[in-house]
C-alpha positions as CSV (number, residue, x, y, z in Angstrom):
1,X,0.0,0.0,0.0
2,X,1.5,3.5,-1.1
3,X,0.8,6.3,1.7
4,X,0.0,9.7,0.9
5,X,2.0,12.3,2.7
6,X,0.6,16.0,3.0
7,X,3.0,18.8,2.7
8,X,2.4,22.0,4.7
9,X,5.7,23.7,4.0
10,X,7.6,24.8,2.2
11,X,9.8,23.6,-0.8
12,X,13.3,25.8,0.4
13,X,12.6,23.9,3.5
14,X,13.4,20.4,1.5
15,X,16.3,19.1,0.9
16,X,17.4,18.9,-2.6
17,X,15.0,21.7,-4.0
18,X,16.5,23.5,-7.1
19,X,16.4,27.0,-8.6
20,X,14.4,26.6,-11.6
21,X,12.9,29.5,-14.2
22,X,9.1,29.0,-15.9
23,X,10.3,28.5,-19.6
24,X,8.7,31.2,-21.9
25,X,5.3,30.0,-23.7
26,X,2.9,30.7,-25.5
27,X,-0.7,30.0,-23.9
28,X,-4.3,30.3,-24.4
29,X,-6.4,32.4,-22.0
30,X,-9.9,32.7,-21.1
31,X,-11.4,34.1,-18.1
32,X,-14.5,32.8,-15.7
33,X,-17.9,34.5,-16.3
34,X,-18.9,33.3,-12.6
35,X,-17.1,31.7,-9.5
36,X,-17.3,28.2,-9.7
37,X,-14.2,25.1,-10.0
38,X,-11.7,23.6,-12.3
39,X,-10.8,20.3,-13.0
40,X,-6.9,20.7,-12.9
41,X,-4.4,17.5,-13.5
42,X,-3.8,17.6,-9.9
43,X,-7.4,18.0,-8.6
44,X,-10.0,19.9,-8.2
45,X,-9.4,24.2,-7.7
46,X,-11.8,27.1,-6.8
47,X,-11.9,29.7,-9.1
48,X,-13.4,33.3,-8.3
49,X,-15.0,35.3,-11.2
50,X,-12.4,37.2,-13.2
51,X,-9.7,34.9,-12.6
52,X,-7.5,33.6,-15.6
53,X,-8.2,29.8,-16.9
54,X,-5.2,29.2,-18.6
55,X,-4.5,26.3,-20.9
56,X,-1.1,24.6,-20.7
57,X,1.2,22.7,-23.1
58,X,-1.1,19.4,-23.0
59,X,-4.2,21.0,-22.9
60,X,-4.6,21.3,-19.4
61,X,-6.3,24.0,-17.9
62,X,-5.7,25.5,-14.4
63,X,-7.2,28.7,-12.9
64,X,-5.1,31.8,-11.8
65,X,-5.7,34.7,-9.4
66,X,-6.1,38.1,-11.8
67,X,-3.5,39.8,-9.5
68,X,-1.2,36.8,-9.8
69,X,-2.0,36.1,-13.4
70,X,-1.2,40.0,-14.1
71,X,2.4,39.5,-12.8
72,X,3.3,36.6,-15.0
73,X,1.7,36.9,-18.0
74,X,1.8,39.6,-21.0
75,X,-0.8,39.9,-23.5
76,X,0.8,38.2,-27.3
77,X,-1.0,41.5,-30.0
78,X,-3.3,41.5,-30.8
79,X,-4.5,40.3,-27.5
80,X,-5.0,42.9,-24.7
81,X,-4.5,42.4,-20.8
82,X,-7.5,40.7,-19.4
83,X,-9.3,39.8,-22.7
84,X,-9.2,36.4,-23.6
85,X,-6.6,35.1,-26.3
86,X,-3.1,34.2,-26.2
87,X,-0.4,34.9,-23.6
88,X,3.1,34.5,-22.8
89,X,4.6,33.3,-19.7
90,X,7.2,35.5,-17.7
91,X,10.6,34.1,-17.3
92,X,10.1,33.8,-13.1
93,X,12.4,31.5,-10.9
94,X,10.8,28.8,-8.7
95,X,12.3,26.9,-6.4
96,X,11.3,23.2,-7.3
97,X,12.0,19.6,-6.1
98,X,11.0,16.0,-7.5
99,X,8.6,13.9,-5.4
100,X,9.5,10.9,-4.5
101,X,6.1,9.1,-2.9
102,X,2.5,10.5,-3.0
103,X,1.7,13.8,-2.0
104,X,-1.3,16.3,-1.1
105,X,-0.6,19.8,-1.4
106,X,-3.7,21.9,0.5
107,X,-4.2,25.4,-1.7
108,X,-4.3,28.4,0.9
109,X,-8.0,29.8,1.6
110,X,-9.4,26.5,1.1
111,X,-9.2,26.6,-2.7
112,X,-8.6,22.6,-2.9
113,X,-6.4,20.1,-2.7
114,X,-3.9,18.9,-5.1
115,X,-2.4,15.4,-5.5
116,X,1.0,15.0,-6.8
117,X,2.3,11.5,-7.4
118,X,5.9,10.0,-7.6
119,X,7.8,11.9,-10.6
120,X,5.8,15.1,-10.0
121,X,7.3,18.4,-8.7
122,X,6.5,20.5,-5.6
123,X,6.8,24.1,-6.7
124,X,7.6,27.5,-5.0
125,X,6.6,30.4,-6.4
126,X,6.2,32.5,-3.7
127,X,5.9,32.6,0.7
128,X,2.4,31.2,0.3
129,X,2.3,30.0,-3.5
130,X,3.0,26.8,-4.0
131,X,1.4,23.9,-6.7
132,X,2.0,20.5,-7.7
133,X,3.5,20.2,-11.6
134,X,3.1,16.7,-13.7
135,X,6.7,15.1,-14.2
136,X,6.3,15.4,-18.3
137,X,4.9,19.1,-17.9
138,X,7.5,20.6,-15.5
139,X,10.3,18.8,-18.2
140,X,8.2,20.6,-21.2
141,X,8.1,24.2,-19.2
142,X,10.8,24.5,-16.5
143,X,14.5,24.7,-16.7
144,X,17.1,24.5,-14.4
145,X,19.1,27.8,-13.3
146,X,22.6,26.3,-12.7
147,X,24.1,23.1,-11.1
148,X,25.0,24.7,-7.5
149,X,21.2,26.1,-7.5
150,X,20.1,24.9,-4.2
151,X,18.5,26.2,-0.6
């Protein structure tokens, strides 16, 4: 039986978590009409009205604050901020490490709860925003800052 560990801390608290920077892509955007919940890859995610639903490199879709989606994405022309069409990520560091067993990551203000499995990666972002990344999607949209990256 594989047990599920909960992580409530975080990743520069880990040992062997990395500097790595969010690749730049290309993604499509639309935005929610109403408050309601996505369907990530890693479980399911509250979403308020306005927020961003951005579609990833395998056609997943996760939702993202409009403050938070504001300071990492720019508008592609002829797309505009806050319309929906294409974006492009922002080149932001992240500390990151590979899980090695089951996780559940608990979203701040009760948002949901994701579920990483082995090969996934536990992301930081920021003091209090962290997510769970599919193995094959990190690979596709991360990259490593330097060999001696590490907290």
């Amino acid at each position: 039986m594989t047990r599920t560990h909960t992580v409530n801390h975080l990743v520069d608290g880990i040992d062997g978590a990395r500097l790595y920077r969010k690749r730049i892509i290309d993604v499509d955007v639309r935005f929610a009409e109403q408050a309601g919940s996505i369907a990530t890859l890693e479980g399911v995610v509250a979403c308020g009205r306005g927020d961003a639903l951005v579609t990833g490199t395998r056609d997943e879709v996760w939702p993202v604050t409009r403050a938070a989606f504001e300071q990492k994405y720019d508008a592609v022309p002829p797309t505009v901020m806050g319309a929906p069409g294409r974006y492009r990520t922002r080149a932001m560091p992240a500390l990151a490490v590979q899980i090695t067993h089951p996780v559940r990551l608990p979203l701040p203000g009760g948002k949901g709860v994701l579920a990483g499995e082995q090969g996934d990666w536990l992301v930081q972002y920021g003091a209090a925003d962290q997510s769970l990344v599919n193995g094959t999607i990190f690979d596709e949209t991360y990259e490593k800052l330097s060999n001696d990256s590490t907290f």
